[in-house]
C-alpha positions in Angstrom: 109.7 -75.0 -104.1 112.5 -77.8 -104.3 115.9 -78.7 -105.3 118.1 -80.9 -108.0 119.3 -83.5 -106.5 122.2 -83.9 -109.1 123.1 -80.5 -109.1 121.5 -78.7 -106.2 119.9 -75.9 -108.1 116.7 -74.2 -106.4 113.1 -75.5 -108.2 111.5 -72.2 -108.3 107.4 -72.2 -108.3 104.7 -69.0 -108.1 102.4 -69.6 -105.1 98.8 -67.7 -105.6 96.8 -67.6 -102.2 93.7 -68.1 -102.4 91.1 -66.3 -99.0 89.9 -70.1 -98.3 90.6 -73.7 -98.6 91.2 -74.9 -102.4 88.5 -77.7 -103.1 88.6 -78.2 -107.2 90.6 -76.4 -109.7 90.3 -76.3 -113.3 93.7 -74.3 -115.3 92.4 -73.1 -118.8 96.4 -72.9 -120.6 95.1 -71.6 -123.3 93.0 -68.3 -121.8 95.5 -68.5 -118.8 92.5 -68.6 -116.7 92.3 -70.7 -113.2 88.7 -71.4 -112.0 89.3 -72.4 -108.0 86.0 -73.5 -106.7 86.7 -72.5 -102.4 85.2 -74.5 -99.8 86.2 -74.3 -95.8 85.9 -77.0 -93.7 83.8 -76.7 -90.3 85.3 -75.0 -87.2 86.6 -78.7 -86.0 88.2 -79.4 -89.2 85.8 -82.9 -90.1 83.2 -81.6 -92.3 83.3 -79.3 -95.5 81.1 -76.0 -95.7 78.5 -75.8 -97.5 78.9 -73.3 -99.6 81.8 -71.2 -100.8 82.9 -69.6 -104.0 83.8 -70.0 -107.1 86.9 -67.3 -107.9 88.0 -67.1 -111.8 91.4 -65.6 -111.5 93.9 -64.6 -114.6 97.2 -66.0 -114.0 98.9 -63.9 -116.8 97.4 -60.7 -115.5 97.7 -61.5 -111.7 93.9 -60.2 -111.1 90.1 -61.6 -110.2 88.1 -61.9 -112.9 84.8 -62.8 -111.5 83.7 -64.5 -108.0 80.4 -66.0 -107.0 78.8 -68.1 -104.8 78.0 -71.8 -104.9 75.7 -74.2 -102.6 77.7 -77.4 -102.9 75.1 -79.5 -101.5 72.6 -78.6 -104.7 75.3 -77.4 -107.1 77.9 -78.1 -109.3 80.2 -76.8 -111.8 81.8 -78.5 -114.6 84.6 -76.8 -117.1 85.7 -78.2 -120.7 88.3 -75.8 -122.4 86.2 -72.5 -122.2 82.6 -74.2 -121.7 81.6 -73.4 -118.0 78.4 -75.0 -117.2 76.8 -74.5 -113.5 73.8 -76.7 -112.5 71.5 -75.2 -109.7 69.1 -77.7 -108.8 66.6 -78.5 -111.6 68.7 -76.0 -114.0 71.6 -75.8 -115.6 74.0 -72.6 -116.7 76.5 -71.5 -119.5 78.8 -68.8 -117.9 81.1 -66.8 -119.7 84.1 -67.9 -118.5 85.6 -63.9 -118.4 82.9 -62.2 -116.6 80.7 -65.2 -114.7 77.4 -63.9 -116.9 74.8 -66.5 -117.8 74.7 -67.0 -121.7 71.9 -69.6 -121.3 69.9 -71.8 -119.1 68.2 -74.9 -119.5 65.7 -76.8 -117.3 67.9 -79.9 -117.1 70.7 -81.4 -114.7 73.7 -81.6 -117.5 76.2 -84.1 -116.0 78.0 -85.3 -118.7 79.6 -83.0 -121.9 81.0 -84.4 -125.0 83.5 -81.6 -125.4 84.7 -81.9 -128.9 81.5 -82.2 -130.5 80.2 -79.6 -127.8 76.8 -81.3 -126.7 76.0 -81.6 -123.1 74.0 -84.8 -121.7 71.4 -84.7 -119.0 67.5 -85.2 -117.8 64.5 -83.2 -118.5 63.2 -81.6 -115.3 59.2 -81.4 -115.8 57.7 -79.1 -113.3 54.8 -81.1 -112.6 56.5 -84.8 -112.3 60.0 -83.6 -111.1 63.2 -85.5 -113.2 62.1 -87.6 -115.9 63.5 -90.0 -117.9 63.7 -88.1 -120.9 67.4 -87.4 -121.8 68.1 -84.8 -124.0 71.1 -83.7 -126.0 72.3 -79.7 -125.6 74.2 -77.6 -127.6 76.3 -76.0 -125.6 76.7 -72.9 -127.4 73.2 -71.8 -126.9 71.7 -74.5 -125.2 69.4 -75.7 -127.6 67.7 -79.1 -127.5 69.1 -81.3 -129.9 67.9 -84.5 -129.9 65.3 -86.3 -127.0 65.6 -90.4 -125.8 64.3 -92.0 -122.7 66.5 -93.4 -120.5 65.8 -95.4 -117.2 67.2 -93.2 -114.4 66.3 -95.3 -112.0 69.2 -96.7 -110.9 71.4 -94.1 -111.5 74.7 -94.2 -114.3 77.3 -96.9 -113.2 79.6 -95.8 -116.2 79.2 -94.1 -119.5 82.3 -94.5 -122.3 82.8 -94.1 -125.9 83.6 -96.6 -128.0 84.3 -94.4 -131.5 84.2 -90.7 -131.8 80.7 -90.5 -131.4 78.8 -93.3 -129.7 78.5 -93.5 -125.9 77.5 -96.1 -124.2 75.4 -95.2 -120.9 75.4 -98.2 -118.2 72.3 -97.3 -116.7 69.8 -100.4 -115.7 71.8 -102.4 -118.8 73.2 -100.9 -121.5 72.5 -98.1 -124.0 74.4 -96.8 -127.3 73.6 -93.0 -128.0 74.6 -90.7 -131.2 75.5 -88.0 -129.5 75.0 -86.1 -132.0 71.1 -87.6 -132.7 70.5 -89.5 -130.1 69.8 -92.3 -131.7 71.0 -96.3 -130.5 70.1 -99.7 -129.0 69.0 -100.5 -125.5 70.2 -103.5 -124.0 67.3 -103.2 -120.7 68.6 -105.4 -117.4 68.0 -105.3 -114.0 70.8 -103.4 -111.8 69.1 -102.8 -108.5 66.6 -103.8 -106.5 63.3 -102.2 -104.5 62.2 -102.2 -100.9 65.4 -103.9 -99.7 64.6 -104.7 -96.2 68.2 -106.1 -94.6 70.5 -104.3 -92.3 72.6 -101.6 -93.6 76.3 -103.0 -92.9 77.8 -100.9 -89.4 81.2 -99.8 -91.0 79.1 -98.2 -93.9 81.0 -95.4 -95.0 80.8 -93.3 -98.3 82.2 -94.4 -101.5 83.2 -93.0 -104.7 81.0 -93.6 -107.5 83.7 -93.9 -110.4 83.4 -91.7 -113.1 79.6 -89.4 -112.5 79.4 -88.8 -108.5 77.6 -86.9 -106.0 73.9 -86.1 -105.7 73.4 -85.7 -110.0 73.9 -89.5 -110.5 72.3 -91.1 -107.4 69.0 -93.6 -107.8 66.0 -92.0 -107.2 64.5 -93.1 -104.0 66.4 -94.2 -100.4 65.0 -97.7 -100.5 66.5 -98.4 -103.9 69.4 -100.8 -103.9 72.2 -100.0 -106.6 75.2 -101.3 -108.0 74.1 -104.8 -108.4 76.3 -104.7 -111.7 79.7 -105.4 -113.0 82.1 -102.8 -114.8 82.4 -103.8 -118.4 84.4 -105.3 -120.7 84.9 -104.7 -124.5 86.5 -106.3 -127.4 86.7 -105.7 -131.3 83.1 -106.2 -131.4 81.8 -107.4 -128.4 80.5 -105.7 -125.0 80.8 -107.7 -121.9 78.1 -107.0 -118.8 77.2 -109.0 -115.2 74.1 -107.8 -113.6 71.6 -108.9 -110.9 70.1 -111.7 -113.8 72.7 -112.4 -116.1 76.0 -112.2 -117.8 75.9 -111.3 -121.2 78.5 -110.4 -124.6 76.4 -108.3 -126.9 77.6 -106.8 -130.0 79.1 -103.4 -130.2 77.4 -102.1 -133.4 73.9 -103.8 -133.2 73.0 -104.4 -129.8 72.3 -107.8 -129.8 72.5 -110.8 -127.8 75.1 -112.8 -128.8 74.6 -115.4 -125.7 73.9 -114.8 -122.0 73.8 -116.9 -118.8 71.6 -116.6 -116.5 71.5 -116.2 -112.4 69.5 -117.8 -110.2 67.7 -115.0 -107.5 69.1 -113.4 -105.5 72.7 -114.9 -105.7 74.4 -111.7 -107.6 75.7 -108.1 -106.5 78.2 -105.9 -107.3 80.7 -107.9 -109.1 84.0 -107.0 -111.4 84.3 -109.4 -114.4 88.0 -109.4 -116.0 89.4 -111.8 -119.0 91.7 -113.4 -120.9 92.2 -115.0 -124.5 89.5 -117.2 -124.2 87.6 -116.9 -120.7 85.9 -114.3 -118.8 86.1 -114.7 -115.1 83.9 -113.1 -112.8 84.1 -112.1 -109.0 80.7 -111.4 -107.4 82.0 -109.4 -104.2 78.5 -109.9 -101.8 77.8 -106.8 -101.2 75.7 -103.6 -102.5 74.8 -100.0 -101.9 71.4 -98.7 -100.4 72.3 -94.5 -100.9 75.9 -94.4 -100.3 75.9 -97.0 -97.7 76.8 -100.3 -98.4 75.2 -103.4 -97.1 75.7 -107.1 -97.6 74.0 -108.5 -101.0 73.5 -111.7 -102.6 76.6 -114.3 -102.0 80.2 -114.0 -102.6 81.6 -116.7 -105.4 84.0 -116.8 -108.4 83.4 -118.0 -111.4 84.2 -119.1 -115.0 82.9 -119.0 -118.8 83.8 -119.5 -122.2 84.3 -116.6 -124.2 82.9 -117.8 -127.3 79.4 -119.2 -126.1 79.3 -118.5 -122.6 79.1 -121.8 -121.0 80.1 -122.2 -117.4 83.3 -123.6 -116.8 82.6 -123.0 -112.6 81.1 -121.6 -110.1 82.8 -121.3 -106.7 80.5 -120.4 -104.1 82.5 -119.1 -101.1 82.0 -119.7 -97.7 81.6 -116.4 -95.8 78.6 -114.9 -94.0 78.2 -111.0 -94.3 81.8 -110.9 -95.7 82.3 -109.3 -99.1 85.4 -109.7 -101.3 87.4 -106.2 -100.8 90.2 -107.2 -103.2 91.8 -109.2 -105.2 94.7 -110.2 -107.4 96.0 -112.8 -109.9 99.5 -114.2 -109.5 100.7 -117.6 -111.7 97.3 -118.6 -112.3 95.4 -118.1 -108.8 93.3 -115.5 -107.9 94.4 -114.3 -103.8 90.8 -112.8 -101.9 90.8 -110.6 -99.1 87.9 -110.2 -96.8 87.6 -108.1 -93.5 90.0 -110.7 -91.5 90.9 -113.6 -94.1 92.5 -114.5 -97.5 91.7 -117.1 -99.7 93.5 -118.3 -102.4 91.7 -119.6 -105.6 93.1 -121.9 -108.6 91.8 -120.4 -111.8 92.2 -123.0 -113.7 89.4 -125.1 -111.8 87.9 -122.8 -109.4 88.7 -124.6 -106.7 90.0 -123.1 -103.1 94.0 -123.5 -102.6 94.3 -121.5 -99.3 92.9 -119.8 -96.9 93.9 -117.8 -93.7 92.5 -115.7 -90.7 94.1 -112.5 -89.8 92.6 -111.4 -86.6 91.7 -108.0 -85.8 93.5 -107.7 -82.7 97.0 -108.0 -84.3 96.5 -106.7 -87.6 93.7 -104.7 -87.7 91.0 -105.0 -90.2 92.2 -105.7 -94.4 91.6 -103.3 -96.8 93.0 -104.0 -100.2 96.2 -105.2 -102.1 98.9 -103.2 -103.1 99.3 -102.1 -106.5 102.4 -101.2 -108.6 101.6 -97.5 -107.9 103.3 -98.0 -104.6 107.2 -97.6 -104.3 110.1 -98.3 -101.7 113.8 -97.4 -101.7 115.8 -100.5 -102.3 119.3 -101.5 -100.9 121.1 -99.1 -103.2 119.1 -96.5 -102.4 116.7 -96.6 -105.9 112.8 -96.5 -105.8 111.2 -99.5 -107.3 107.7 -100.7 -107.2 106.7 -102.5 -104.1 105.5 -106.0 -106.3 108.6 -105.5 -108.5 111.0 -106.1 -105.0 109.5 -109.3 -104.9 107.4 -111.3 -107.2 106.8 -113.9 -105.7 104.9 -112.2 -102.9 101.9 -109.9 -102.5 100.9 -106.6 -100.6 98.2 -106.2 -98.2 96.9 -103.0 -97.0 95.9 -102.7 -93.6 93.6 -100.0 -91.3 96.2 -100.0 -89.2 98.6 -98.0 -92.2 100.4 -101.5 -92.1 101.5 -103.1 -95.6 102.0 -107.2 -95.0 103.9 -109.2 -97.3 102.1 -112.2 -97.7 103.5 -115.1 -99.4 102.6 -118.0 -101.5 101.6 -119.9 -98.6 99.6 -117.0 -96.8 102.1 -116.0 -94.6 103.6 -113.4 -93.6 107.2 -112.6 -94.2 107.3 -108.6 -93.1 105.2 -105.8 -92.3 106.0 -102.8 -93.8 105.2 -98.8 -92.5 103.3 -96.3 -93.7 106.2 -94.1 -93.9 108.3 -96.3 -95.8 106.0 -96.1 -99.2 105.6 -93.5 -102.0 102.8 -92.9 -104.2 103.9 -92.5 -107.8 101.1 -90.6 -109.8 102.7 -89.4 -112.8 104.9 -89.8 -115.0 106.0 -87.1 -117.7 108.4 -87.6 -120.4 111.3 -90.3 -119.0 110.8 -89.2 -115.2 108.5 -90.9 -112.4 107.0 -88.8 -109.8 106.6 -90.2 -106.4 105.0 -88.6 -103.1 105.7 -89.1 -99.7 103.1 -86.7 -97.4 103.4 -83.1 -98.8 106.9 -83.8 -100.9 107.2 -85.0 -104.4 110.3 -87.0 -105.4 111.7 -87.2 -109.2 113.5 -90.2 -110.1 114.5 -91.5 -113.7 113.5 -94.3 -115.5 116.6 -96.5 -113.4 114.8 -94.9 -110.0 118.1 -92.8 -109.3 116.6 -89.5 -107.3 117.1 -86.3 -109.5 115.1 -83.9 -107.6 113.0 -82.9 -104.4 110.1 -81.0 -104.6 107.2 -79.4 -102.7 104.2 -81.4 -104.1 101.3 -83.5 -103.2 99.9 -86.7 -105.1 97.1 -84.4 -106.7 100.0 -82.4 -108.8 99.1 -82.5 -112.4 101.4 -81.6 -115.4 100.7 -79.4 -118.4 103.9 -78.6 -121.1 106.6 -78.1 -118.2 105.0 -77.6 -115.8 103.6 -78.9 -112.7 100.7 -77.8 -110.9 99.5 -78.5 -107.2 96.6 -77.6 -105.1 97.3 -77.0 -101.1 94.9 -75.9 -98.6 94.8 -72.6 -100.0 97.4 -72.6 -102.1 97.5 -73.5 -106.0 101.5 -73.8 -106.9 102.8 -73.7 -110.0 106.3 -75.4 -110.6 108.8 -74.5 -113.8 110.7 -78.1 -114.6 111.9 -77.4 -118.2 115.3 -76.5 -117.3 115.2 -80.0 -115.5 113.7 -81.8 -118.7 116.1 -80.0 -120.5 119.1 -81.6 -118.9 118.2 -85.2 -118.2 
């Protein structure tokens, strides 16, 4: 499975075969129990099946426990410790997790669990009316209804979080505290999306991830519904920050109330991302939207500025691009660099007014995609791995659809181009060590970057205790690094 690079000992790993391609995995450490949910991918190797199976296998017996089927396209599965709930459609399932049994069922789409307090979350599905908005709180260890609120689907969930031990908050069409234990909360009600959009769905549209609740359970409920037209939030001590399609707002944590908002004229806001510091929040409206998963251009791109305190605009940039939205961005001594499909701009954040700004043409670059963050590593001159924005500060990282990385400087331009090949993805770190993938091989390096061992593992590998755990095709690994945490 690998090697020590300090003293050439052989990693050894147990590799269990699974009969078909290895989509999701859950590992139960406790039980010893590994769920692997199996989907194939079409004879040309572009689309995923269907269906497939879900095979509950005991790793400290070496057997099957239970297998069955699963429509992907109407089902889902979701695992908490030993809670195994399986939605079907309008219903959802406790399985026992050692034989695959149903314990209970309830006519509701569960799609999010609060596993310490063991309540599950989801609509009401009314025979006569379909979904609902009628949320309802399950217990989960006989799938009793618990508590009952109404909650605008509409729009789908942008985000739920807690902020103490038991209150949620649900970004659904504004934003909504929740007991989950009674349900009860405030509702802060906004608009987040918008009907009967009639514009042209943008010709690279491609699907996206949805963040935390994804697939069919979360989408909006009809296909001319446009979503997203909503920040991600911010929170404070006390305070909740929000951008939708009519306003920004801070509202307090514990009550729900307004504590000032500022509002939009029509139809200038989309899908933003609002960040902050000591005394301002900034916000970067990006100009576009989603229709479905498609995404299509929306409202019009700007940056902008308010106080904290009172929410008074300090600016509003308006930028200069037609059917362009922001992809990216990132903040370097007080400016704010933007990319769009074949330009960056360059922002001062102190005023809001435009520093910079460069075309990159297609033909020579290919289109831009995003910038670089510290996740990404190269070897240096001695042979160490460092993070790609820690080699130079003074520049930043652009990745292209070609696979390129540029190296754009202060002045916007460019000073190398970097390969694919070249970078490493570091996705975990454990204890004092850093792990970094390059394709299918994981490299181990200390906290100096010095390599200390090679192994056989993809940026999905997770850690539990000692050990490291991979998925591959059909293959889930499992590598024993205590004796190297042992000696470092």
């Amino acid at each position: 499975m690998g090697k020590s690079l300090v003293d050439s000992l052989v990693v050894k790993g147990v590799e269990y075969v699974f009969p078909d391609r290895i989509h999701e995995t859950f590992l139960d450490t406790t039980s010893g129990f590994l769920t692997a949910q199996l989907r194939g991918l079409s004879k040309n190797g572009k689309w995923l099946n269907n269906t497939g199976n879900i095979v509950q296998y005991d790793i400290k017996n070496q057997k099957v426990l239970w297998s069955k089927k699963i429509a992907y396209q109407s089902s889902n599965l979701q695992q908490f410790s030993k809670t195994m709930i399986y939605t079907v459609a309008n219903k959802s399932y406790c399985l026992d997790i050692n034989t695959g049994n149903e314990l209970w069922e309830v006519k509701n789409n569960i799609y999010f669990v609060d596993p310490i307090n063991n309540i599950g979350v989801g609509y009401k599905f009314k025979s006569s009316t379909g979904y609902s908005n009628e949320l309802e709180g399950i217990d989960l260890k006989n799938g009793n209804v618990l508590w009952k609120r109404d909650l605008n689907r509409e729009y789908g969930w942008n985000d739920v979080f807690y902020t103490n031990d038991s209150t949620l908050i649900v970004v659904a069409a504004g934003l909504h505290s929740i007991n989950i234990k009674t349900g009860k909360g405030w509702d802060y009600n906004t608009i987040t999306g918008k009907k009967d959009y009639t514009g042209t769905v943008a010709a690279n549209a491609v699907g996206v991830g949805l963040g935390l609740l994804t697939g069919t359970f979360v989408m909006s409920t009809g296909h001319d519904l446009v979503r997203d037209l909503v920040s991600n939030t911010l929170t404070d001590s006390s305070s909740i920050y929000l951008a939708s399609k009519e306003q920004l707002v801070k509202i307090d944590k514990q009550s729900g109330e307004t504590i000032w908002k500022f509002p939009f004229s029509n139809d200038l806001t989309s899908k933003s991302t609002i960040f902050m510091n000591d005394s301002v929040i900034f916000m970067l409206n990006k100009g576009m939207a989603f229709m479905g998963y498609r995404q299509l251009d929306f409202g019009k791109p700007f940056f902008a500025a308010f106080d904290r305190q009172n929410g008074k605009q300090k600016f509003l940039s308006l930028i200069n691009v037609k059917d362009e939205p922001i992809l990216s961005y990132q903040i370097q001594n007080g400016e704010i660099f933007l990319i769009f499909k074949n330009r960056i701009s360059k922002y001062s954040m102190e005023t809001g007014n435009l520093i910079a700004e460069k075309d990159f043409p297609k033909d020579n670059f290919g289109e831009l995609k995003y910038f670089v963050g510290n996740q990404v590593f190269i070897t240096n001159q001695n042979g160490d791995l460092i993070s790609l924005q820690q080699s130079d500060s003074t520049k930043v990282f652009v990745f292209t659809s070609q696979g390129k990385t540029l190296s754009i400087d202060s002045e916007l331009n460019i000073s190398k181009t970097l390969e694919y090949a070249d970078l490493g993805i570091y996705y975990l770190r454990a204890k004092n060590f850093k792990f970094i993938a390059k394709d299918k091989k994981t490299l181990i390096v200390n906290n100096k970057g010095k390599r200390i061992a090679e192994i056989n593992a993809t940026s999905n590998a997770f850690m539990i205790g000692n050990s490291l755990y991979d998925t591959q095709d059909k293959s889930f690994i499992t590598i024993d690094l205590s004796e190297m945490m042992k000696n470092e």
